[in-house]
DRENPA-3360 file (N, C-alpha, C; in nm, 2 decimals, always signed):
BEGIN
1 = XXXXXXXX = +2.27/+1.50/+0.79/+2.13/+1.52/+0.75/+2.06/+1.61/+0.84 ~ +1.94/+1.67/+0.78/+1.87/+1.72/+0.92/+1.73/+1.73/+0.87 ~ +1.64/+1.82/+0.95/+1.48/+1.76/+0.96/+1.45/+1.79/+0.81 ~ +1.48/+1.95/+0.74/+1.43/+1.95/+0.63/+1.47/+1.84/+0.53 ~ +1.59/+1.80/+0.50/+1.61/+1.64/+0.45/+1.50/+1.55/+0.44 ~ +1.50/+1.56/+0.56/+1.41/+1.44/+0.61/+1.27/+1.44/+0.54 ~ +1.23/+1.60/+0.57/+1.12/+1.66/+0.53/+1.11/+1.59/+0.38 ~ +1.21/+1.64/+0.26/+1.20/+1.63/+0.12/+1.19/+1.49/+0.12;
9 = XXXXXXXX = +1.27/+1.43/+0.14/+1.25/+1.32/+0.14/+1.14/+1.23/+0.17 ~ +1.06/+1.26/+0.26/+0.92/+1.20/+0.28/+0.83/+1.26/+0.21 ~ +0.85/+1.37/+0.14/+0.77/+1.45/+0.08/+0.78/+1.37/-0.08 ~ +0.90/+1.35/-0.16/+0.95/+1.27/-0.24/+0.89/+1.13/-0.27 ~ +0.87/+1.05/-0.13/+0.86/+0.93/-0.09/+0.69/+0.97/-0.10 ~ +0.64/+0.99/-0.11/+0.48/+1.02/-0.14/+0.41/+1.03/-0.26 ~ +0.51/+1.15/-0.30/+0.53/+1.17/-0.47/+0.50/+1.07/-0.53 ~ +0.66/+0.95/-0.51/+0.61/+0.84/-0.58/+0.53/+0.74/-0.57;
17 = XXXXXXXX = +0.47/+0.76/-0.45/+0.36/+0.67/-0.39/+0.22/+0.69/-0.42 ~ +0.24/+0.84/-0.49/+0.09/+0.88/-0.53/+0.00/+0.94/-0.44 ~ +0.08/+0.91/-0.31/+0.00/+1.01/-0.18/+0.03/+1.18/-0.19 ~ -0.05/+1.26/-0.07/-0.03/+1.36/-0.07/+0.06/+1.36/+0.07 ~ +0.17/+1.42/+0.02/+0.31/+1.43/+0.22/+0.20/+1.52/+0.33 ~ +0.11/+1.53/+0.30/+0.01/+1.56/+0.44/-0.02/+1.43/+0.51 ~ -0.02/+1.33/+0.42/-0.06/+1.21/+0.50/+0.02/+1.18/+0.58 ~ +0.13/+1.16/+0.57/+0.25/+1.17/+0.66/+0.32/+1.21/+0.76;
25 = XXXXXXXX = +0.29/+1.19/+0.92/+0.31/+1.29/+1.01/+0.47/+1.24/+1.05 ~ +0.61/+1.30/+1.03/+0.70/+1.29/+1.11/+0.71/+1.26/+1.20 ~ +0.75/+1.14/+1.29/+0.75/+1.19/+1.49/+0.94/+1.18/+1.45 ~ +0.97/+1.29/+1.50/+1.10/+1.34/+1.53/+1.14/+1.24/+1.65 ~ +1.20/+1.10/+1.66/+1.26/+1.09/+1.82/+1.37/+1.12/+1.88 ~ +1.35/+1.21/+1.99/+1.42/+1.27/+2.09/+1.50/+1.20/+2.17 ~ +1.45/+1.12/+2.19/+1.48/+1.02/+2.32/+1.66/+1.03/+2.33 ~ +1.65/+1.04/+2.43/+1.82/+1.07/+2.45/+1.91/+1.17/+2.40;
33 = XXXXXXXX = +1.85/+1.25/+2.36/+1.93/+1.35/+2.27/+1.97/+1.50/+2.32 ~ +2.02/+1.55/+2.31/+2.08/+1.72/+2.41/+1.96/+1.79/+2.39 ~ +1.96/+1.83/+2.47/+1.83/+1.96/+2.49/+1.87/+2.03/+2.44 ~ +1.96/+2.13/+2.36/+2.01/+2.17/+2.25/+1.97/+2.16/+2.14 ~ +1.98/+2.00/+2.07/+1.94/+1.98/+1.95/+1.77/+1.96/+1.95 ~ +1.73/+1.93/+2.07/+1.60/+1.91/+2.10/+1.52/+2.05/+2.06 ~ +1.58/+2.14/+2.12/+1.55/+2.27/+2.14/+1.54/+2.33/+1.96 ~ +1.65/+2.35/+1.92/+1.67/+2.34/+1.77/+1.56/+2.32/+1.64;
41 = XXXXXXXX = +1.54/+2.23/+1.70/+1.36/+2.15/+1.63/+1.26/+2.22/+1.62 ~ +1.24/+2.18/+1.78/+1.16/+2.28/+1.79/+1.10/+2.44/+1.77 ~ +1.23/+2.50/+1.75/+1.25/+2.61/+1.75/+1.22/+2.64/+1.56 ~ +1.26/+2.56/+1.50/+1.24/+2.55/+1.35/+1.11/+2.51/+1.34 ~ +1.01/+2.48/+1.39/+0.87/+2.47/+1.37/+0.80/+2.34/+1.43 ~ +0.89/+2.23/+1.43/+0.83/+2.10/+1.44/+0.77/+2.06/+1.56 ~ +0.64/+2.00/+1.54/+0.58/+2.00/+1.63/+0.60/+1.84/+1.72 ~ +0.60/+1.76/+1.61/+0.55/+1.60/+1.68/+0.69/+1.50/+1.71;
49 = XXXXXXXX = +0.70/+1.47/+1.84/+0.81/+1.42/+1.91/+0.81/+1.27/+1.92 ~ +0.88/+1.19/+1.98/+0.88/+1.07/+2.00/+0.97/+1.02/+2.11 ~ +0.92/+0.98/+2.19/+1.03/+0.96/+2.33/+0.98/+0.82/+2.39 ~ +1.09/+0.72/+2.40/+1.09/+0.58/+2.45/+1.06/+0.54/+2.61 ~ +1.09/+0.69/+2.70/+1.08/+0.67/+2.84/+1.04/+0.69/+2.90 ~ +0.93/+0.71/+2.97/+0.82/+0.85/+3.03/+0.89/+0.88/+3.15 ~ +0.97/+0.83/+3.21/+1.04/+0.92/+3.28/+1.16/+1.04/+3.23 ~ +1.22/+0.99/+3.13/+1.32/+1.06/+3.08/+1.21/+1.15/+3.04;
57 = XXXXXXXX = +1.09/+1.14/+2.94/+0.98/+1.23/+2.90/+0.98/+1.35/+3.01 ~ +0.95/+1.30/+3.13/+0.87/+1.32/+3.24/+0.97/+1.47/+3.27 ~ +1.15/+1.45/+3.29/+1.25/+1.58/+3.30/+1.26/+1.63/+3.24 ~ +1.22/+1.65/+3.08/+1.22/+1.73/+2.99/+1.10/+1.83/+2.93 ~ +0.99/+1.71/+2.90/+0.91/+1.81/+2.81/+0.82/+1.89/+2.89 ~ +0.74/+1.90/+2.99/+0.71/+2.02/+3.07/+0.75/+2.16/+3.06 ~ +0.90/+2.17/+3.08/+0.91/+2.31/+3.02/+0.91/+2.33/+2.90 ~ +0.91/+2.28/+2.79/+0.91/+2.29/+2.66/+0.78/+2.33/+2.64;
65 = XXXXXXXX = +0.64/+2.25/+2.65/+0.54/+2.22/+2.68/+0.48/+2.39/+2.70 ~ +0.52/+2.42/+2.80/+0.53/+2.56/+2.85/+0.52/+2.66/+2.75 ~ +0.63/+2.67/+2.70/+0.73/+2.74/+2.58/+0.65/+2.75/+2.39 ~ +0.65/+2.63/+2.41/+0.58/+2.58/+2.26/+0.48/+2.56/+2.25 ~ +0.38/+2.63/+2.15/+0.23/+2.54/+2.14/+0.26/+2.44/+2.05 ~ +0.11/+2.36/+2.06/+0.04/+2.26/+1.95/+0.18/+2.17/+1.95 ~ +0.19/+2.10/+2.05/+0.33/+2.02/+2.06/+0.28/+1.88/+2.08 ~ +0.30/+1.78/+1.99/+0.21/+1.65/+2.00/+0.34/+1.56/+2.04;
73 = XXXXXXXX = +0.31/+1.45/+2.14/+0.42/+1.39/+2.21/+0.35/+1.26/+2.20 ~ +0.42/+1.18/+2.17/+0.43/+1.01/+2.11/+0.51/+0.92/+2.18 ~ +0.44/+0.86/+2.29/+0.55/+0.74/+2.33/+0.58/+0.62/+2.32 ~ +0.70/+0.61/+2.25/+0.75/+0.46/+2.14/+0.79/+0.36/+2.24 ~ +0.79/+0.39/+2.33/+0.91/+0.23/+2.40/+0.78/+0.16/+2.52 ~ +0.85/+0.08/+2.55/+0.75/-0.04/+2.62/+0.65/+0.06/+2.74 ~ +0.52/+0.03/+2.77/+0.49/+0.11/+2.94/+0.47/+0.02/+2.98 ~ +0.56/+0.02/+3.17/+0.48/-0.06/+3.22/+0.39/-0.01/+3.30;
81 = XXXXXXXX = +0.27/-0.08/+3.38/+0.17/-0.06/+3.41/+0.15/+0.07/+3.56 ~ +0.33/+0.04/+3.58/+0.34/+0.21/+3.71/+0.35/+0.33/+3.65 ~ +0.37/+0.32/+3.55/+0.41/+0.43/+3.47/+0.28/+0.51/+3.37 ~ +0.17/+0.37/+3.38/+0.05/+0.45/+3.28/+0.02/+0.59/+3.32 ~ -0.03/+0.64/+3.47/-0.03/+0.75/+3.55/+0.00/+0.86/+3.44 ~ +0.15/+0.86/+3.47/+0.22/+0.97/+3.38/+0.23/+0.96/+3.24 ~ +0.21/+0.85/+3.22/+0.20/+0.85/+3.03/+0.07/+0.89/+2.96 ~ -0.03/+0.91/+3.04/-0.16/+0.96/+3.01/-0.16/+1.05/+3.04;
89 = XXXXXXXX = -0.12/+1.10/+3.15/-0.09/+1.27/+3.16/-0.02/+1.35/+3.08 ~ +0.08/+1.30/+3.04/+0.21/+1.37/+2.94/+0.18/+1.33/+2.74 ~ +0.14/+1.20/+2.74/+0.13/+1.21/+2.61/+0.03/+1.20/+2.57 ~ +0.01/+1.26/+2.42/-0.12/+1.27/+2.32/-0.13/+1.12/+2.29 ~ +0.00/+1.05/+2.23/-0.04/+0.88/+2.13/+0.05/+0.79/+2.22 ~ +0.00/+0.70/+2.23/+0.05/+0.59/+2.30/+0.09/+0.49/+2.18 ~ +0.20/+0.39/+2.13/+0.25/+0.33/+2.00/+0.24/+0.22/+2.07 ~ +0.25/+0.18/+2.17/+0.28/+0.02/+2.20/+0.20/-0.08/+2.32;
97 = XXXXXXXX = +0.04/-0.07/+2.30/+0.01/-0.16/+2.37/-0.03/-0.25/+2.30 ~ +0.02/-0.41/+2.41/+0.04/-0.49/+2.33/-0.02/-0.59/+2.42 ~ -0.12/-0.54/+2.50/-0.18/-0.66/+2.63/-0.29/-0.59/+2.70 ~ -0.44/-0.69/+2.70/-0.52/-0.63/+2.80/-0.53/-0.54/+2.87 ~ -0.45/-0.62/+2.95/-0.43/-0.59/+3.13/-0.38/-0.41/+3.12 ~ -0.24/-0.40/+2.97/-0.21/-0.25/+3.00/-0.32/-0.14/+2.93 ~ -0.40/-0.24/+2.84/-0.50/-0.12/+2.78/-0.66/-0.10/+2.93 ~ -0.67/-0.22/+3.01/-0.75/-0.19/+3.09/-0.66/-0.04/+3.18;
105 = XXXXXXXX = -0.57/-0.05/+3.21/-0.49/+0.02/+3.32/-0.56/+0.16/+3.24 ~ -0.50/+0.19/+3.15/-0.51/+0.27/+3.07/-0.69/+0.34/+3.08 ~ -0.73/+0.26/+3.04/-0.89/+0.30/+3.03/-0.91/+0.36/+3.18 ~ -0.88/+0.32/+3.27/-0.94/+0.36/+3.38/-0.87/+0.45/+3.47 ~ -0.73/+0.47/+3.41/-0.67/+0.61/+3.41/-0.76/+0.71/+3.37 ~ -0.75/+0.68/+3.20/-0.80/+0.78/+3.16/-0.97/+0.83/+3.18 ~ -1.02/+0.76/+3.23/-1.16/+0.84/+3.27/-1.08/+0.84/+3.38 ~ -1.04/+0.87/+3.47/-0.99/+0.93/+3.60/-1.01/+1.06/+3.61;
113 = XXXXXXXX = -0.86/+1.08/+3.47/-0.80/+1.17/+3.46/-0.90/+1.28/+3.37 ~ -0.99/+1.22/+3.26/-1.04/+1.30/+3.16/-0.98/+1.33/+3.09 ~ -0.91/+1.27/+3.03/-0.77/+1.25/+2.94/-0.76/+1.11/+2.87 ~ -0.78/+1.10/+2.74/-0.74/+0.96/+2.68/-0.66/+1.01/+2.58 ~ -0.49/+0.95/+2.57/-0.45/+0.99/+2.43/-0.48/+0.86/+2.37 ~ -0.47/+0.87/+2.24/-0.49/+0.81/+2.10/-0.37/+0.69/+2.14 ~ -0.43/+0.56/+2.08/-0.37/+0.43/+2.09/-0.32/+0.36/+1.92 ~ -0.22/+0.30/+1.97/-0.20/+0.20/+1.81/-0.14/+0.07/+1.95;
121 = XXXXXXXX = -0.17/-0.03/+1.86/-0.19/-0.15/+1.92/+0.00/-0.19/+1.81 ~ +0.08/-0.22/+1.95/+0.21/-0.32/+1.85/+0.19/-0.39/+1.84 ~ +0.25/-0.47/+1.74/+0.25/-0.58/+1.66/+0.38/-0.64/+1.61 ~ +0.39/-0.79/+1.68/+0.52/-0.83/+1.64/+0.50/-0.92/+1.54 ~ +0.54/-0.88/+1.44/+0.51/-0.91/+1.32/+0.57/-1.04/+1.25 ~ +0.73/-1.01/+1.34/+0.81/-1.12/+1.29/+0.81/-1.26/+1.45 ~ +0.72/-1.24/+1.51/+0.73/-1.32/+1.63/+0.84/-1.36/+1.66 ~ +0.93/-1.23/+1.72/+1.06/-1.23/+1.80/+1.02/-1.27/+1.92;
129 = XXXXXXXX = +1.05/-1.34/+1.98/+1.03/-1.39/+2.12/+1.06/-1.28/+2.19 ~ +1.23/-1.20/+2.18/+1.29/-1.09/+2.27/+1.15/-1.02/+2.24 ~ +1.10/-0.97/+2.16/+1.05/-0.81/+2.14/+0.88/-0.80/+2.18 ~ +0.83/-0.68/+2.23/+0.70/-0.68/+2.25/+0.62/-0.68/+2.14 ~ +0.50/-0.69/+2.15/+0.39/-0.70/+2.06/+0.33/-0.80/+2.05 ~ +0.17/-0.80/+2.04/+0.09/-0.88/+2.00/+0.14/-0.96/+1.89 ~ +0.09/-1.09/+1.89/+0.14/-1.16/+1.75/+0.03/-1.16/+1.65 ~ +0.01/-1.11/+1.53/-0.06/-1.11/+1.43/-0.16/-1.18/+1.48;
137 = XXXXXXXX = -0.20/-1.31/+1.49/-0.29/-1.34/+1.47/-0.42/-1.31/+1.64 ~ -0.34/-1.24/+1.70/-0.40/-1.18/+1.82/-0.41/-1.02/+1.82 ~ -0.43/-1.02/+1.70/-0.42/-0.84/+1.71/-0.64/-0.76/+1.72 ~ -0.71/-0.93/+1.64/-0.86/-0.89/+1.60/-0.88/-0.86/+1.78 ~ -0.83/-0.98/+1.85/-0.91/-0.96/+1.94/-0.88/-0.85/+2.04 ~ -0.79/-0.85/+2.05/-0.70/-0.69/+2.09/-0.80/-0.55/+2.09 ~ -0.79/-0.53/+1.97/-0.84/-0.42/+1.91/-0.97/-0.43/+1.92 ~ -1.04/-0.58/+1.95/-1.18/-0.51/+2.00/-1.21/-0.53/+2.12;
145 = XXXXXXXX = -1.13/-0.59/+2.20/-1.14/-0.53/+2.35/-1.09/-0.41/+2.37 ~ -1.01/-0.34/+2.34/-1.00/-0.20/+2.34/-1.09/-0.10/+2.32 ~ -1.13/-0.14/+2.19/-1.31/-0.11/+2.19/-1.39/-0.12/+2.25 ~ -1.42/-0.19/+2.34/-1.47/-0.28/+2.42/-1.48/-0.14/+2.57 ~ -1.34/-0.10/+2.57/-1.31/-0.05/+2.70/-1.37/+0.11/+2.67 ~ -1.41/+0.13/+2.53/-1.41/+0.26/+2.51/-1.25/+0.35/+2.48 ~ -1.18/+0.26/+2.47/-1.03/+0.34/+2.42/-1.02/+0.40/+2.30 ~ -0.95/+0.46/+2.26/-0.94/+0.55/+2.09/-0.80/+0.45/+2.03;
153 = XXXXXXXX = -0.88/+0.36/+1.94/-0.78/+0.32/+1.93/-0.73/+0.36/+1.74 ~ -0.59/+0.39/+1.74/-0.60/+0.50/+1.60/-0.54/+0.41/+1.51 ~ -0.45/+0.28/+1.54/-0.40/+0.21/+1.40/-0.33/+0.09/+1.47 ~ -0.21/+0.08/+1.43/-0.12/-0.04/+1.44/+0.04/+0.01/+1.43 ~ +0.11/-0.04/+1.53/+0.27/-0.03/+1.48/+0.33/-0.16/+1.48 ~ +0.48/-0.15/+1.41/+0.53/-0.26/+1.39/+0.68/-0.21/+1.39 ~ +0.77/-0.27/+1.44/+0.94/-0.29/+1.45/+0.96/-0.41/+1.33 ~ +1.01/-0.40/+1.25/+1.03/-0.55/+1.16/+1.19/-0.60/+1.20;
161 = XXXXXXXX = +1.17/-0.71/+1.16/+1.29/-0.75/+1.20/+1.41/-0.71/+1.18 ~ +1.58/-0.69/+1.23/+1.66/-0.63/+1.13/+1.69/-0.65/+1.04 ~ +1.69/-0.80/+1.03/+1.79/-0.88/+0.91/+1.66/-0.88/+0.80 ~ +1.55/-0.86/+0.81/+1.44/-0.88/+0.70/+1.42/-0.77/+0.64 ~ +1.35/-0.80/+0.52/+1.33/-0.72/+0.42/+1.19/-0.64/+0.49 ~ +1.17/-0.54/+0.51/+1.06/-0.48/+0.61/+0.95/-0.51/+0.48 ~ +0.96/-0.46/+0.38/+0.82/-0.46/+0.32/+0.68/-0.54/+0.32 ~ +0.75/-0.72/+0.34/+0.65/-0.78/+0.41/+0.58/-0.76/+0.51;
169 = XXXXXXXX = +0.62/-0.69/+0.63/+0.62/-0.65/+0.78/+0.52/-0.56/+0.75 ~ +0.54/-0.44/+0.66/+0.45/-0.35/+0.68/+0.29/-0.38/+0.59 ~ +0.32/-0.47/+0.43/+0.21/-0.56/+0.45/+0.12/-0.59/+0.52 ~ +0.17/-0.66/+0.59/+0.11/-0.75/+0.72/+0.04/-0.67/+0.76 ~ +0.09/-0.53/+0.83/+0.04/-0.45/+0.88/-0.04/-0.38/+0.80 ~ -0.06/-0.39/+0.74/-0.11/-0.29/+0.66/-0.27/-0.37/+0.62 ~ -0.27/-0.47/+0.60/-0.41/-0.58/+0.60/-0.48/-0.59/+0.74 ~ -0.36/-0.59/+0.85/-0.48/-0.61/+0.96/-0.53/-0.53/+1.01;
177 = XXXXXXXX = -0.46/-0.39/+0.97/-0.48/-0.26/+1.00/-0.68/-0.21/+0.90 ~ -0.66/-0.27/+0.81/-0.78/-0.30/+0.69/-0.90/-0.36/+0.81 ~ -0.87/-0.45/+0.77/-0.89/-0.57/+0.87/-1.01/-0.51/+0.94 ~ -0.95/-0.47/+1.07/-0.99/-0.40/+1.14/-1.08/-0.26/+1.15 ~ -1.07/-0.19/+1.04/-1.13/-0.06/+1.01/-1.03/+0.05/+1.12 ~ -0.88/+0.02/+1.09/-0.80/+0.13/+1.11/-0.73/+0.22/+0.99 ~ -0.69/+0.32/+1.04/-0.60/+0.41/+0.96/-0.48/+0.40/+1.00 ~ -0.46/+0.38/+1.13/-0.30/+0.46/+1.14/-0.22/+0.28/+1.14;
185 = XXXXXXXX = -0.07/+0.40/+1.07/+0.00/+0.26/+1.03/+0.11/+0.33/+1.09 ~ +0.15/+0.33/+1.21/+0.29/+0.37/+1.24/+0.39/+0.25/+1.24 ~ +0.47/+0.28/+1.13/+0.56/+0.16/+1.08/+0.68/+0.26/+1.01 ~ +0.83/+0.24/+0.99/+0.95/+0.34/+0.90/+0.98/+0.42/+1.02 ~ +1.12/+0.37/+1.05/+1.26/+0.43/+1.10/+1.36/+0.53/+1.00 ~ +1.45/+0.53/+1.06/+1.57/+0.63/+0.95/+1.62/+0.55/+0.84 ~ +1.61/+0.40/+0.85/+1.64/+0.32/+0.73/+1.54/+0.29/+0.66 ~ +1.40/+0.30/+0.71/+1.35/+0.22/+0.57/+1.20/+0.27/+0.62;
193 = XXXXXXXX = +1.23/+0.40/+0.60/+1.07/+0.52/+0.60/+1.01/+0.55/+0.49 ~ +1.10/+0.53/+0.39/+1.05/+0.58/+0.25/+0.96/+0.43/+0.20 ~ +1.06/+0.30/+0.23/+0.92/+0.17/+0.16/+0.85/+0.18/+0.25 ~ +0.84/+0.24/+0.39/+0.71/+0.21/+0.49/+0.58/+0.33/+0.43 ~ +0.66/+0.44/+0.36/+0.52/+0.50/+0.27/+0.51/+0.44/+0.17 ~ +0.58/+0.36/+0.08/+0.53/+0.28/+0.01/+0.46/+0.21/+0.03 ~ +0.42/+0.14/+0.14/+0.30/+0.05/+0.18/+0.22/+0.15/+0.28 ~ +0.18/+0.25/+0.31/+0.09/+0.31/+0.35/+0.10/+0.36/+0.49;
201 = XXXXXXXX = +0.25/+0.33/+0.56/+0.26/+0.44/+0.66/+0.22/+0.57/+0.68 ~ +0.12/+0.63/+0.79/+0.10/+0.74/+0.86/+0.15/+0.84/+0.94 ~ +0.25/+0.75/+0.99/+0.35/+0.79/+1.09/+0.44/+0.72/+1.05 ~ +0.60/+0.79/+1.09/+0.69/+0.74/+1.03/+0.82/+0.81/+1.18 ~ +0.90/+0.74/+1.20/+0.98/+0.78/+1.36/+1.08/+0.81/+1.31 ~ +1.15/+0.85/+1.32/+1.28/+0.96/+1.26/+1.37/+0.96/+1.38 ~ +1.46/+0.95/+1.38/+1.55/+1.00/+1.49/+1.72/+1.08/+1.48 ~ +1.80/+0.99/+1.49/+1.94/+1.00/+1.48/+1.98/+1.11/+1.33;
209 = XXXXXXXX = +1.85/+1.04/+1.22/+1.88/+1.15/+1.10/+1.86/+1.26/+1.10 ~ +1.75/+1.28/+1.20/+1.72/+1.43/+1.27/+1.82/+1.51/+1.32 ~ +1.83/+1.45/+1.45/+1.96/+1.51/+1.55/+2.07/+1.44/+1.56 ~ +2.12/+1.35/+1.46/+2.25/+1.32/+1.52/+2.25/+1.18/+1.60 ~ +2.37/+1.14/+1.61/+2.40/+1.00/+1.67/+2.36/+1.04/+1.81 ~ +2.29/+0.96/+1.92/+2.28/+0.96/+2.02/+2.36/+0.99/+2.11 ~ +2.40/+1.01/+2.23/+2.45/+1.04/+2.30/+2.48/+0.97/+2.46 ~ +2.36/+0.90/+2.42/+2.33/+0.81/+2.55/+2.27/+0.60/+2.50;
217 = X = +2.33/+0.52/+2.56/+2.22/+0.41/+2.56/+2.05/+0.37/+2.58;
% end
């Protein structure tokens, strides 16, 4: 498969949904992938990335950065609170705060720095004990202490379970997201991106269909 695939395909998945594929922003994830095929993407036009590490982030996209304009960078995997520093410096959207304490860190970086990227609050939807995220029913108050701090907060994400049928998951999400007076629904992987615009995903994370099986754990 590769990005234009990917492309029709969300574009398709809209179609039927009645949306316009503008609403739909790709984040291509990188994370672990050859600077090669990284490069490749890029080089074809796409602008919006997704990377799980801010250190791994941290040895790569700078020169790219360089190289490429209007390059929007999305970080999907857990932050912990040493690492906000550099995740406010390097990225535009932050996908996974899921606790006070890391949206205070944050806030007070970012007026530091004069830099705030754009926030979605995770949500664990299926209350996995292993996995991060707020649990549903703590997401109101979340989202308005965030508020609270002055943060930009832009939607909601969600991991669904594997063994579950996602549709309920993005539901969920999709009401508290209401709820709330948000838009963004970052929800839909390489398996199941197309019912996540059926329920009203904004963002949608792509990876392996993009570039290929990984290369790294």
């Amino acid at each position: 498969m590769s990005l234009s695939d990917i492309t029709a395909r969300i574009d398709a998945a809209c179609t039927d949904a009645n949306r316009a594929p503008g609403d739909v922003s790709l984040i291509a994830v990188s994370k672990v992938q050859p600077d090669a095929r990284v490069e490749a993407v890029l080089q074809s036009g796409h602008r919006i990335f997704g990377e799980n590490r801010v250190q791994e982030a941290q040895g790569k996209w700078p020169a790219w950065l360089d190289r490429f304009n209007g390059v929007e960078l999305h970080l999907l995997g857990p932050l912990q609170s040493n690492k906000v520093r550099p995740a406010v410096e390097l990225f535009d959207v932050i996908h996974t705060i899921d606790r006070p304490k890391l949206a205070r860190r944050i806030a007070d970086i970012a007026q530091e720095l004069g830099r705030a990227p754009r926030l979605f609050v995770q949500v664990n939807t299926g209350a996995e004990p292993q996995k991060a995220g707020v649990l549903p029913d703590g997401v109101d108050a979340l989202v308005a202490e965030m508020r609270g701090m002055d943060l930009s907060v832009t939607g909601l994400m969600c991991i669904p379970p594997v063994e579950d049928d996602p549709a309920p998951h993005f539901d969920l999400l999709a009401d508290l997201a209401a709820r709330n007076g948000l838009d963004g629904l970052s929800m839909g992987m390489s398996a199941d991106f197309e019912t996540a615009i059926a329920h009203g995903a904004t963002h949608v994370r792509v990876g392996s269909a993009i570039f290929g099986a990984r290369t790294a754990a």
